[in-house]
C-alpha positions in Angstrom: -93.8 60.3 45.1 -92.8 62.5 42.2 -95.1 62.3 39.7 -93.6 61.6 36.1 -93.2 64.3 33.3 -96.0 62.9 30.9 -98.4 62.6 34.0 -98.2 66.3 34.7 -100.9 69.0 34.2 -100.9 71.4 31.6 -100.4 74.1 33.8 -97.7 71.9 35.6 -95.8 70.7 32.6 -95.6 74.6 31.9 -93.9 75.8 35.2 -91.6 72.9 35.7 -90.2 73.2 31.9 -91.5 69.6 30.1 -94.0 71.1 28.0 -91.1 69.7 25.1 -91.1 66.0 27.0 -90.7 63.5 24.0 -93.0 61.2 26.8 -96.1 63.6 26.0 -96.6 61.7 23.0 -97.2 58.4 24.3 -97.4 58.6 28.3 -98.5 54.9 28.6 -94.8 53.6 26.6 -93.4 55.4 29.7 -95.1 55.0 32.7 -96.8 51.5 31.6 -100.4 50.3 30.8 -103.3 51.6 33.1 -104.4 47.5 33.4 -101.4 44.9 34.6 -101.8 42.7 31.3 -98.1 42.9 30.2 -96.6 40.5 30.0 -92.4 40.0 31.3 -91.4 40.2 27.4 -94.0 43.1 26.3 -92.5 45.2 29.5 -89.1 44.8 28.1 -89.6 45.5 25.0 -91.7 48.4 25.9 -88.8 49.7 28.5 -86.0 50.0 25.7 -88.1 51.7 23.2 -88.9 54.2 26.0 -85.5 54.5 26.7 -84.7 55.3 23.3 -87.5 58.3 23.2 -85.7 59.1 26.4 -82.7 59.4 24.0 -84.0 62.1 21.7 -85.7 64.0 24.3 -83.8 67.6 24.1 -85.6 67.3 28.3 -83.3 64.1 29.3 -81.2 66.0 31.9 -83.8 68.0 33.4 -86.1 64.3 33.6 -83.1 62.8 35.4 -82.6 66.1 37.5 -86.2 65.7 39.1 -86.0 61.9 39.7 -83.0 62.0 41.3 -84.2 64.4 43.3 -87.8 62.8 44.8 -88.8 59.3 44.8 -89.8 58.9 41.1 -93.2 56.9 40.5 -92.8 53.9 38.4 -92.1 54.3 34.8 -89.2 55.2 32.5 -87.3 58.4 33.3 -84.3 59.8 31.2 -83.8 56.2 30.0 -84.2 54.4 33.2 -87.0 52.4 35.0 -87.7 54.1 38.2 -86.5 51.1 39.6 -82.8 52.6 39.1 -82.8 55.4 41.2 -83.3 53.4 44.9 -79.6 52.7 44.6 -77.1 55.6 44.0 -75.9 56.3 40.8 -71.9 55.4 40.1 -70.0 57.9 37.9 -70.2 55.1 35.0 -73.9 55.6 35.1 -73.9 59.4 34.9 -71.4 59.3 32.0 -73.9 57.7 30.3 -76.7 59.9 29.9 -76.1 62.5 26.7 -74.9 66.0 27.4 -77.3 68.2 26.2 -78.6 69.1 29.0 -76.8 69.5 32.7 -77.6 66.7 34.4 
């Protein structure tokens, strides 16, 4: 399971390039709250203001880079829920992550 950018180490952030991840700031609005008392609305709410940090992030192609790439552990990466990636990705859902960064 690929572990997600705000759950790295220090010393892991550092060699794997996210020690600028917008997600360090809040890990939990990413990767969701260490108890499973969410409920269905606070989740969704909670997913789209993640994905609009995601938005900002001058990291989003390099986020999306490593979850395509492994089998991403549950949270938010480069504005979608892990959920996302077990299906492959169409050219309309490439086109529209920002181009800041190759993807």
């Amino acid at each position: 399971m690929t572990v997600h950018p705000s759950r790295l180490s220090f010393t892991s952030r550092e060699a794997l390039g996210f020690t600028e991840a917008q997600c360090l700031y809040d890990p939990e609005l990413h990767t969701g709250p260490a108890d499973s008392g969410e409920s269905p609305d606070e989740k969704d709410t909670r997913l789209l203001v993640a994905a609009e940090v995601c938005r900002i992030c001058p990291l989003l192609g390099r986020c999306l880079n490593r979850a395509v790439a492994g089998t991403p552990e549950p949270g938010v990466w480069a504005t979608f829920d892990a959920e996302r990636f077990k299906t492959p990705f169409t050219e309309r859902d490439t086109n529209a992550v920002p181009q800041g960064e190759a993807a």
